[in-house]
N, CA, C and O atoms as a Tinker XYZ file with bonds, in Angstrom:
   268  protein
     1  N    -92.708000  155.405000  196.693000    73     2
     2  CA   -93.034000  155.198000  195.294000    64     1     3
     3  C    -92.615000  156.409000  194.461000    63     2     4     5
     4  O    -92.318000  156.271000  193.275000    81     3
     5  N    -92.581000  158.037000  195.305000    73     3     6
     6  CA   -92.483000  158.769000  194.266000    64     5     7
     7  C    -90.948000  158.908000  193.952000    63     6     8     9
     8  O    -90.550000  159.273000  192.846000    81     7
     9  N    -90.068000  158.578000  195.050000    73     7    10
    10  CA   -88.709000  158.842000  195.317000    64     9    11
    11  C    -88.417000  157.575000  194.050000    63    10    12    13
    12  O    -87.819000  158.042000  193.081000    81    11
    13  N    -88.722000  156.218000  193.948000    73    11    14
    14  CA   -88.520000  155.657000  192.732000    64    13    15
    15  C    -88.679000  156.701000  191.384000    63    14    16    17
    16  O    -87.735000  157.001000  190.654000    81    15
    17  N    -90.318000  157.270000  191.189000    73    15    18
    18  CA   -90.026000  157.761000  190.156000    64    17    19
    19  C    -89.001000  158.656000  189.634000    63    18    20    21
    20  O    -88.519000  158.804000  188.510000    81    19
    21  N    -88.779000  159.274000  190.891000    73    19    22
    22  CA   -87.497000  160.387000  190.763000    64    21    23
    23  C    -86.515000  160.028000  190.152000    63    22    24    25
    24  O    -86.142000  160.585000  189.120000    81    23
    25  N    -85.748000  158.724000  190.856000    73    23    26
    26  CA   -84.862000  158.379000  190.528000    64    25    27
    27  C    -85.039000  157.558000  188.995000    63    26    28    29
    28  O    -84.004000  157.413000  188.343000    81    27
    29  N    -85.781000  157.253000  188.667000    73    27    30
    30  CA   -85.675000  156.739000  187.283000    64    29    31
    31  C    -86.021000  157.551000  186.318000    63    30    32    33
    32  O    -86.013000  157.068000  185.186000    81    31
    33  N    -86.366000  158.811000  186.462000    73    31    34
    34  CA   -86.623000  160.532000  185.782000    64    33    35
    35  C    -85.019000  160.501000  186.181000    63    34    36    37
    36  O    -84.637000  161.135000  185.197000    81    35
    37  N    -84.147000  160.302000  186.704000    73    35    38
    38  CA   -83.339000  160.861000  187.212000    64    37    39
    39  C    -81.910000  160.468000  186.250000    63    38    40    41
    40  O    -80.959000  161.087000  185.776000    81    39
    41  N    -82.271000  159.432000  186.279000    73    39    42
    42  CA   -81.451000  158.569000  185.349000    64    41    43
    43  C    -81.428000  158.166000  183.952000    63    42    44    45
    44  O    -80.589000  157.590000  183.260000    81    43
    45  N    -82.814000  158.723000  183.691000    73    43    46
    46  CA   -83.467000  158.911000  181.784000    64    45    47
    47  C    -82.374000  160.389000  181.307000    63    46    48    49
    48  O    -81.777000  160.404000  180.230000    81    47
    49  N    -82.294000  161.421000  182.226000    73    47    50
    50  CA   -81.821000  162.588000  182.094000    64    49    51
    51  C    -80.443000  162.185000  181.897000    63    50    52    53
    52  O    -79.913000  162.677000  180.900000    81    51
    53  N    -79.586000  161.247000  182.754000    73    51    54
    54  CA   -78.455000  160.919000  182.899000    64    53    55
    55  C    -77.841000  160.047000  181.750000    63    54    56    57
    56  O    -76.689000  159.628000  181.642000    81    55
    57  N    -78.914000  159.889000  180.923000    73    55    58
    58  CA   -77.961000  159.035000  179.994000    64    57    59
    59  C    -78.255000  159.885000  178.852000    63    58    60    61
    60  O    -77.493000  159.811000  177.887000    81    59
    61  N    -79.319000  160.740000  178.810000    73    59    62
    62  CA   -79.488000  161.385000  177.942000    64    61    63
    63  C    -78.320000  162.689000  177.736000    63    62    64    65
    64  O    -77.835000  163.075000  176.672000    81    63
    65  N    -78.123000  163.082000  178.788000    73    63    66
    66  CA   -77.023000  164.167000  178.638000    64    65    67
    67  C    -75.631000  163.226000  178.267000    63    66    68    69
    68  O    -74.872000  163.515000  177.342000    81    67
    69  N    -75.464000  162.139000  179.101000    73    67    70
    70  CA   -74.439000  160.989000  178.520000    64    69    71
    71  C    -74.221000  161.047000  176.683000    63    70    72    73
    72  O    -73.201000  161.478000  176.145000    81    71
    73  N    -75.568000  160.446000  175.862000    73    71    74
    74  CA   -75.820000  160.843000  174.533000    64    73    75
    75  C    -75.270000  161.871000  174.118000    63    74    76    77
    76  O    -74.258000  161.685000  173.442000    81    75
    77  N    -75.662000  163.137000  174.330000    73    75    78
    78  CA   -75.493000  164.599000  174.114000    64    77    79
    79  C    -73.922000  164.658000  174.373000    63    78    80    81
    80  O    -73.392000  165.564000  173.730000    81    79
    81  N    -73.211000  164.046000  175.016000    73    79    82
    82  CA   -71.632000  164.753000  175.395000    64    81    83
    83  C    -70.920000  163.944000  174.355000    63    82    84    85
    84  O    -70.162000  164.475000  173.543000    81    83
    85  N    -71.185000  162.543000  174.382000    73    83    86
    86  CA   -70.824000  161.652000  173.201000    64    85    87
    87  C    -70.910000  161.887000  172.140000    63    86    88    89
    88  O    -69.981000  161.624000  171.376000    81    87
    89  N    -72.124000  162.501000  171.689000    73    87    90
    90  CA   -72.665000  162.968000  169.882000    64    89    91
    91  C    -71.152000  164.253000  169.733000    63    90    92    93
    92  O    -70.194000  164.127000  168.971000    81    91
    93  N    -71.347000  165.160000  170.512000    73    91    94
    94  CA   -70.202000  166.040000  170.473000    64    93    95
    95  C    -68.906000  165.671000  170.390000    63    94    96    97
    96  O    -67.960000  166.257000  169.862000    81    95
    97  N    -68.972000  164.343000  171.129000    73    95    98
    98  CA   -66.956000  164.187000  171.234000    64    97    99
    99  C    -66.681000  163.496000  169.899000    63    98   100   101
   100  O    -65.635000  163.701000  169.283000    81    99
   101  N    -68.127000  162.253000  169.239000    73    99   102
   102  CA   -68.126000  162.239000  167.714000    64   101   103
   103  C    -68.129000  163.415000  166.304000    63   102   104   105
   104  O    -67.689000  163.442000  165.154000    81   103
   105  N    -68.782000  164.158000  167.070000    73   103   106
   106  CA   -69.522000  165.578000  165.825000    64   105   107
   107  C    -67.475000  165.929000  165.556000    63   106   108   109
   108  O    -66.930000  165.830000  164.457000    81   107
   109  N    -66.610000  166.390000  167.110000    73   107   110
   110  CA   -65.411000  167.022000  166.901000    64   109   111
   111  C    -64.503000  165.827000  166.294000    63   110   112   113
   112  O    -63.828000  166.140000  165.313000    81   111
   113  N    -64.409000  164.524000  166.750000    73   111   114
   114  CA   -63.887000  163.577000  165.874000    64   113   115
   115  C    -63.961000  163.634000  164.331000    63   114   116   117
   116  O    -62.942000  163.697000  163.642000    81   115
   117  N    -65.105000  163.611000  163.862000    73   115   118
   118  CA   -65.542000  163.707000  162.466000    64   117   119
   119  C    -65.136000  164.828000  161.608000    63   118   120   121
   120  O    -64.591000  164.713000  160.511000    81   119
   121  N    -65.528000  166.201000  162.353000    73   119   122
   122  CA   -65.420000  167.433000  161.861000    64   121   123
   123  C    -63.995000  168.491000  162.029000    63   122   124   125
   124  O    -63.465000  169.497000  161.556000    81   123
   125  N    -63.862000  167.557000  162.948000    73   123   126
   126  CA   -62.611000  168.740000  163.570000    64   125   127
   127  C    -62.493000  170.021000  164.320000    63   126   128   129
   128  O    -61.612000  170.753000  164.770000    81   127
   129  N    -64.040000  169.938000  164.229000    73   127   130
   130  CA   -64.514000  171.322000  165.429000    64   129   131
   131  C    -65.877000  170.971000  166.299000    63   130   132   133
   132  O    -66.151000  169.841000  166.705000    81   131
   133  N    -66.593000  172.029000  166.485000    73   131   134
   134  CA   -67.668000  171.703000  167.388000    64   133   135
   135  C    -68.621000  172.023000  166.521000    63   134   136   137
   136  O    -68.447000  172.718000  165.519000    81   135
   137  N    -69.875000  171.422000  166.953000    73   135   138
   138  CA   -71.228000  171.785000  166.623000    64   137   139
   139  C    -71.467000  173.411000  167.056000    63   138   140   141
   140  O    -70.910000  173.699000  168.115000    81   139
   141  N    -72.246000  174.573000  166.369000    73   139   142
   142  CA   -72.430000  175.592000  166.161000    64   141   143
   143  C    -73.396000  175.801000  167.414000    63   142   144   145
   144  O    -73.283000  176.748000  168.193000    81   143
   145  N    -74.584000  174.563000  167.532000    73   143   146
   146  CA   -75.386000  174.526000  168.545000    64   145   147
   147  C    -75.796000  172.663000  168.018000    63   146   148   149
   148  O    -75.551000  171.957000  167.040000    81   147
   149  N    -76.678000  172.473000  169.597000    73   147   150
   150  CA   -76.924000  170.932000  169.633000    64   149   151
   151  C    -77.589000  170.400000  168.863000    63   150   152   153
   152  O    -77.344000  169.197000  168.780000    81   151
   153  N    -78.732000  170.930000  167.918000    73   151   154
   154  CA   -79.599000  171.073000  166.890000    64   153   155
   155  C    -78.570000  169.826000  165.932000    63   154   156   157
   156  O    -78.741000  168.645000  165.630000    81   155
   157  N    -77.829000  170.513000  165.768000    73   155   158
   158  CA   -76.629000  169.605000  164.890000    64   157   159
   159  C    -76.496000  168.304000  165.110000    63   158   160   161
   160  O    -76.338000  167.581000  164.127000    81   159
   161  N    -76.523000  167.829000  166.190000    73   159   162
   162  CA   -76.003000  166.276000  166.964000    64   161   163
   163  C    -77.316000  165.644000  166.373000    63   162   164   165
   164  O    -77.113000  164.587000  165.775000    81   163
   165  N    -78.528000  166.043000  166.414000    73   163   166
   166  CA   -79.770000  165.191000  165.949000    64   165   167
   167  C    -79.460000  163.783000  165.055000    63   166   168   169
   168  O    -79.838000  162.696000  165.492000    81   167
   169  N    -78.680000  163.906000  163.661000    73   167   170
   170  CA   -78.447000  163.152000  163.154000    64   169   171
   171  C    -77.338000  161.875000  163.611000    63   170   172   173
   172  O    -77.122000  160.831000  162.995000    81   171
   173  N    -76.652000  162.405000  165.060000    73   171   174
   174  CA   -75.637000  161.268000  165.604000    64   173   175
   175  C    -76.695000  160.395000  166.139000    63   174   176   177
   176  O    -76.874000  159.225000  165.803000    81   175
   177  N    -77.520000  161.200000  167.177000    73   175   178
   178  CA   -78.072000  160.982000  168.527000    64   177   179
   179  C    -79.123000  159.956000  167.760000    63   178   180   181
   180  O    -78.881000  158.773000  167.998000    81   179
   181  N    -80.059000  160.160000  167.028000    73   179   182
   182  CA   -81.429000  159.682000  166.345000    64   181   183
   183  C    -82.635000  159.923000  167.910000    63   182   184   185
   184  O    -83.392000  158.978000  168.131000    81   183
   185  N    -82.702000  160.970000  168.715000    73   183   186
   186  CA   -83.491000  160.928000  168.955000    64   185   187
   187  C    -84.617000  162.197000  169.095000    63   186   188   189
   188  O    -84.243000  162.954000  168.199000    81   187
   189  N    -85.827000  162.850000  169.758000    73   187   190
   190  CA   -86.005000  163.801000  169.784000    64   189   191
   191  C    -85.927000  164.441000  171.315000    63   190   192   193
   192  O    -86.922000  164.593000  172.023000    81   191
   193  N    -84.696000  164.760000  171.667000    73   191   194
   194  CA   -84.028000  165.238000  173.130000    64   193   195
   195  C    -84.695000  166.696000  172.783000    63   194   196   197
   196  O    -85.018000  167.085000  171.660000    81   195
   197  N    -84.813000  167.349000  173.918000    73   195   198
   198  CA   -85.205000  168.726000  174.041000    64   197   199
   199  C    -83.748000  169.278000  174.350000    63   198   200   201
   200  O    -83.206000  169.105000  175.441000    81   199
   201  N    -83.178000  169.942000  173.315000    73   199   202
   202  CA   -81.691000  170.396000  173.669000    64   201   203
   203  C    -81.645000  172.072000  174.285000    63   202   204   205
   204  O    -80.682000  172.822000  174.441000    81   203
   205  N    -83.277000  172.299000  174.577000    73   203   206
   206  CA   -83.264000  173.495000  174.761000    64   205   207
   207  C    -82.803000  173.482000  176.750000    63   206   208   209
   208  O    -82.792000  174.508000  177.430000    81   207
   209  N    -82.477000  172.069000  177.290000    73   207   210
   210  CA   -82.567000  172.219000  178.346000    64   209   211
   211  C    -80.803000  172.005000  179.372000    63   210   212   213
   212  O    -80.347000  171.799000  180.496000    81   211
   213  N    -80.338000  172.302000  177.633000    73   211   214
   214  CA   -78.832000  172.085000  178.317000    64   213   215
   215  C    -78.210000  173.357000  177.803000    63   214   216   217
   216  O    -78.555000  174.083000  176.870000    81   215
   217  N    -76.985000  173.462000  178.834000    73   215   218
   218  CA   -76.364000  174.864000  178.023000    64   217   219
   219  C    -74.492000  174.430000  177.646000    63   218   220   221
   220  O    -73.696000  173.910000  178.428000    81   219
   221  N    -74.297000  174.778000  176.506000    73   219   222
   222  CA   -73.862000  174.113000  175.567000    64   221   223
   223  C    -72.601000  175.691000  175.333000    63   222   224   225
   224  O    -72.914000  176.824000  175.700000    81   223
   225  N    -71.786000  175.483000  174.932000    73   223   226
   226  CA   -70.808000  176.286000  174.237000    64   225   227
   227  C    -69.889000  176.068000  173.376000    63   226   228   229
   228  O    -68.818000  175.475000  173.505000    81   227
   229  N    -70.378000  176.600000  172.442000    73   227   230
   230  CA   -69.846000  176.314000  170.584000    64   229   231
   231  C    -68.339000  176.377000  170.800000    63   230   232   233
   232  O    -67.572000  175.601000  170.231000    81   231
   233  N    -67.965000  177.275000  171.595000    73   231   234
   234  CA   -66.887000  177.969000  171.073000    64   233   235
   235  C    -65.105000  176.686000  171.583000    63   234   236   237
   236  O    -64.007000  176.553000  171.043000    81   235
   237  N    -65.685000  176.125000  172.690000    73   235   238
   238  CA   -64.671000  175.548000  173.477000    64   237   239
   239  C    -65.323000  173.600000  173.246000    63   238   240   241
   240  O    -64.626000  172.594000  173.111000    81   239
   241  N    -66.967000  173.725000  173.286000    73   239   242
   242  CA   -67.456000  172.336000  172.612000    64   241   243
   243  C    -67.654000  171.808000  174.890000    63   242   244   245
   244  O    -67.817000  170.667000  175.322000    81   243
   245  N    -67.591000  172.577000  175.394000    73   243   246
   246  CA   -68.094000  172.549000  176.742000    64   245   247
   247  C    -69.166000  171.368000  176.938000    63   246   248   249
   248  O    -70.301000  171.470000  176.471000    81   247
   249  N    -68.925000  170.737000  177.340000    73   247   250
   250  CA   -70.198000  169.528000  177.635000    64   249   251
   251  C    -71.153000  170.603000  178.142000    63   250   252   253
   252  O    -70.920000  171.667000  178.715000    81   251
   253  N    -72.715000  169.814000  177.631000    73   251   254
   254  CA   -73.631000  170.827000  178.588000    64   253   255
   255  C    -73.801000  169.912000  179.720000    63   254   256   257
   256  O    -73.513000  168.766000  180.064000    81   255
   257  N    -74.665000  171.413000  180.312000    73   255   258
   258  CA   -75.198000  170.625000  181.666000    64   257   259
   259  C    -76.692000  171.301000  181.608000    63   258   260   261
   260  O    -77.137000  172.207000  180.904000    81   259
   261  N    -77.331000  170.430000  182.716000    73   259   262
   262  CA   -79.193000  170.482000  182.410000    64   261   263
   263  C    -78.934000  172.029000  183.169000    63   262   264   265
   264  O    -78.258000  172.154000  184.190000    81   263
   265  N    -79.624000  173.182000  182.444000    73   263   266
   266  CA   -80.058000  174.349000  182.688000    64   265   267
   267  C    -80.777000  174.283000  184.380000    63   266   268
   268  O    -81.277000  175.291000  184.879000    81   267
């Protein structure tokens, strides 16, 4: 039972970082550059993701990955 929950914790994370790489490949479509930090994507995404748990780089637009 807990190995289910895992895996469906597992896969909430997986689409959520999915979201997060997408909002970015839109944010650089739109803008022509990258988001400064993920704070920014809020208005693609519409949701309240904790973006404090990915690590992210402005400079190249690096997909994050979970910290």
């Amino acid at each position: 039972m807990i190995n289910s929950y895992q895996k469906g914790k597992q896969a909430g994370e997986d689409g959520n970082l999915d979201a997060v790489r997408k909002a970015i490949q839109a944010y650089h479509a739109t803008y022509d550059k990258y988001p400064l930090n993920l704070e920014e994507l809020k208005p693609l995404i519409n949701s309240e993701l904790d973006f404090s748990k990915y690590d992210y780089h402005p400079e190249n637009g690096t997909y994050p990955k979970v910290n």
